[in-house]
N, CA, C and O of each residue as an XYZ file, in Angstrom:
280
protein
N      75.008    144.669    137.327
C      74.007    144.944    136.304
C      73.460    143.615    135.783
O      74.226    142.652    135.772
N      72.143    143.469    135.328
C      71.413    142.606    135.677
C      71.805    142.520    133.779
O      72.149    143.508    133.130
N      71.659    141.277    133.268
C      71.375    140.555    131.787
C      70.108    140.311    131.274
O      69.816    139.293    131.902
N      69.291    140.519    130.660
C      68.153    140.690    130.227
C      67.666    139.322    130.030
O      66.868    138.616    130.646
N      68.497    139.138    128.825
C      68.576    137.687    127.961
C      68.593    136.088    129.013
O      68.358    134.956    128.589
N      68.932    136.466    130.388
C      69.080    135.507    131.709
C      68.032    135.283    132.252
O      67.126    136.105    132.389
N      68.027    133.989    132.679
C      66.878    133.900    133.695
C      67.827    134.172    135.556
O      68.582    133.363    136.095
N      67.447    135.386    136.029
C      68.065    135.476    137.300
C      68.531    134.161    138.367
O      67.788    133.263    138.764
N      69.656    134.310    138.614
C      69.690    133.451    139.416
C      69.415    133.095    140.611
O      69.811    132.000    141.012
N      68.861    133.736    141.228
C      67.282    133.466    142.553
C      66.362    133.161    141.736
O      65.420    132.756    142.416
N      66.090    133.124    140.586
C      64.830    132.683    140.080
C      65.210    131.211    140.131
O      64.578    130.464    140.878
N      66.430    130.647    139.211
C      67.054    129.471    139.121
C      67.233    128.631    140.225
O      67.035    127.431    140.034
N      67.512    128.946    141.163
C      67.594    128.640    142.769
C      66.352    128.285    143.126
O      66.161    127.096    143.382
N      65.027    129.417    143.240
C      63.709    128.983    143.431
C      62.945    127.565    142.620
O      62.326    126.627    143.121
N      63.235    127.822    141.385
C      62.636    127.017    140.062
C      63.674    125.599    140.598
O      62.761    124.960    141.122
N      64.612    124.935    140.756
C      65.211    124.753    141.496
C      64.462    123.560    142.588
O      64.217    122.357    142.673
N      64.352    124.519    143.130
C      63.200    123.967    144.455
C      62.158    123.243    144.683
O      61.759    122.474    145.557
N      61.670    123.834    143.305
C      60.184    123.494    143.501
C      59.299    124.711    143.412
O      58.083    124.521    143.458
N      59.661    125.669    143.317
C      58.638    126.451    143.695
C      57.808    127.183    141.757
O      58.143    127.533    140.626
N      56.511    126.975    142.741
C      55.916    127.003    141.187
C      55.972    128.261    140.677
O      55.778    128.385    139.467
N      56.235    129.396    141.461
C      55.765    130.741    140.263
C      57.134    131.103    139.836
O      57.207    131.964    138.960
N      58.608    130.427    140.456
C      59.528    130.914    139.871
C      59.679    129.980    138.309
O      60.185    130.446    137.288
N      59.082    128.529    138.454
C      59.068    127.962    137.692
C      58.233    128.037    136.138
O      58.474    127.458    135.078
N      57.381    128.813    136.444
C      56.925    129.301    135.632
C      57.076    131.027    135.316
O      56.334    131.658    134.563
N      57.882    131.418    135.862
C      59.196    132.570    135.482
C      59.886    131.938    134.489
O      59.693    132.235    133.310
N      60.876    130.879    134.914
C      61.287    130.412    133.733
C      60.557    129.944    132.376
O      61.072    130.460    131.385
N      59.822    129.359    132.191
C      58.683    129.120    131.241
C      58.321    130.156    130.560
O      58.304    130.072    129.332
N      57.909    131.497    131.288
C      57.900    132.690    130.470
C      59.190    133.050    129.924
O      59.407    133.164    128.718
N      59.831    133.183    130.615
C      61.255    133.314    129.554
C      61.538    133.213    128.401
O      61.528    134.074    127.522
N      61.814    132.105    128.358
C      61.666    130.835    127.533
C      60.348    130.785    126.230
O      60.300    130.210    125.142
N      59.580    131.495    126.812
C      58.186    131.022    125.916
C      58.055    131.130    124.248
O      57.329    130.530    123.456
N      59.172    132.255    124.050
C      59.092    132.855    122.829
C      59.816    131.293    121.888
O      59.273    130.537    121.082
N      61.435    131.317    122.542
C      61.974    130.489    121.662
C      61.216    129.136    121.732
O      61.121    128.361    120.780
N      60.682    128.936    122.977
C      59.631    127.285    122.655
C      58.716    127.270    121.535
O      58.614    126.279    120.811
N      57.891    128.572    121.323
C      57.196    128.639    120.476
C      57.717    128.264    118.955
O      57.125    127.604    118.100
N      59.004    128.888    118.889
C      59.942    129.268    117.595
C      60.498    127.208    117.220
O      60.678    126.616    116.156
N      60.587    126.765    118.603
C      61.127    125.271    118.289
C      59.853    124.741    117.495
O      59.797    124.236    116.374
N      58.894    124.997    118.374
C      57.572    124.420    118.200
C      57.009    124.389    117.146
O      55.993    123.705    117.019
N      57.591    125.222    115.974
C      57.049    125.248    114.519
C      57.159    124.509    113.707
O      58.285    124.385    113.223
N      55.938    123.596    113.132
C      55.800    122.969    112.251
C      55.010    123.654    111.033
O      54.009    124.327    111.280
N      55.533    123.454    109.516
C      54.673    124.099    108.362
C      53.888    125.728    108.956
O      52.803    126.226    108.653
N      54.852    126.157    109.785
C      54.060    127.776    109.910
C      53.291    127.549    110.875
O      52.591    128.561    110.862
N      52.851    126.781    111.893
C      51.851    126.622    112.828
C      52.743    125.526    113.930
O      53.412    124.500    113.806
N      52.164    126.703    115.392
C      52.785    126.043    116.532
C      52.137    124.335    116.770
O      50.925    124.134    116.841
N      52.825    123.586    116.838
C      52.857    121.971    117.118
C      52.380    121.879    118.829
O      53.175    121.433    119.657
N      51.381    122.224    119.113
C      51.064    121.822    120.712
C      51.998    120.837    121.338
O      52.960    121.188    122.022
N      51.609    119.280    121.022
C      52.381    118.481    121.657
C      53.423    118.874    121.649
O      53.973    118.814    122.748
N      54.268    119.472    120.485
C      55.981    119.858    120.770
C      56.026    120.693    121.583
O      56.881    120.524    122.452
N      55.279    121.762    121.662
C      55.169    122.501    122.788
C      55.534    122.200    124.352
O      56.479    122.420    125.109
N      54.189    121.540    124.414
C      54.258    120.720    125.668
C      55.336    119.794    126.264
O      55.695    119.735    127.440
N      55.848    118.966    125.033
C      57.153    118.456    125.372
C      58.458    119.167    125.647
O      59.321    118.677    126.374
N      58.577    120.332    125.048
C      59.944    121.282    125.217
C      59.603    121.496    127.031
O      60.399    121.151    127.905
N      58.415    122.056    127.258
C      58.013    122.791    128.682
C      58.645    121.429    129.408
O      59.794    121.346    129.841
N      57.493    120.238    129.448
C      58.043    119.245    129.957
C      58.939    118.870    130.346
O      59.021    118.381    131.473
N      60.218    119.016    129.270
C      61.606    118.886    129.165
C      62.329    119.863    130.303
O      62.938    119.798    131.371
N      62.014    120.468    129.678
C      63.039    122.162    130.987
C      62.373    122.165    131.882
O      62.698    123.170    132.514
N      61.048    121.313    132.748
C      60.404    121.233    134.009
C      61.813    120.374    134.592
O      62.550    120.711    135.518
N      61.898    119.247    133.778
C      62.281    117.815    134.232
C      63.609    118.355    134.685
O      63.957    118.453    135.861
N      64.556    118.811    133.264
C      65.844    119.523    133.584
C      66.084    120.300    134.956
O      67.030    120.192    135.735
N      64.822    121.210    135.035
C      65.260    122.196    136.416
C      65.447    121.212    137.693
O      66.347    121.424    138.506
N      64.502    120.071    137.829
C      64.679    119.685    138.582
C      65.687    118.479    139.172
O      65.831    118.051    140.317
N      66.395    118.075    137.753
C      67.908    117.642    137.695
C      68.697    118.538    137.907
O      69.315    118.298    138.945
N      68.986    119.432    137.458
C      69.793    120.734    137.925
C      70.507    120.529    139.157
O      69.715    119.995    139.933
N      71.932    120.743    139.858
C      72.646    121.018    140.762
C      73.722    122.194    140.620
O      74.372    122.535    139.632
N      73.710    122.518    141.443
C      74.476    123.432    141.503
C      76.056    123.158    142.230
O      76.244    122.768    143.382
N      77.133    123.491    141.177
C      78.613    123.433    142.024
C      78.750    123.335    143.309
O      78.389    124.391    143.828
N      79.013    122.761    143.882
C      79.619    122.932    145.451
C      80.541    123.985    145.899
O      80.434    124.686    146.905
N      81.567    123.992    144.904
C      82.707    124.631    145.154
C      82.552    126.365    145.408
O      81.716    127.014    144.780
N      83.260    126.843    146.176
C      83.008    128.123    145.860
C      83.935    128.815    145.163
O      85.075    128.352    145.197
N      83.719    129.968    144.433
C      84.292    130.761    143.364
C      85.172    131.901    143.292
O      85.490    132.367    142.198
């Protein structure tokens, strides 16, 4: 049974990769609480915006995955 609150992990794997529409799967995900970081005085902060996205682009593509198996 699948977790709602998750970003799937074939999505993570894809995003991962490189590949742009899973990567912006994640981004939608995500979009609500970026918005919620993004608040300054009651109004979304663009640049913060942009920098959170930025951030979790950069992250995915640091990302590795365990070797080991489980």
């Amino acid at each position: 049974m699948r977790n709602p609150k998750l970003v799937p992990y074939e999505t993570i794997v894809r995003a991962t990769s490189g590949e742009p529409e899973a990567i912006d799967e994640v981004l939608r995900h995500y979009s609500k609480r970026i918005r919620l970081a993004s608040l300054e005085n009651g109004h979304v902060n663009k640049d913060t915006e942009d920098n959170i996205k930025r951030r979790l682009v950069a992250a995915l593509f640091k990302f590795r995955f365990d070797e080991r198996e489980v």
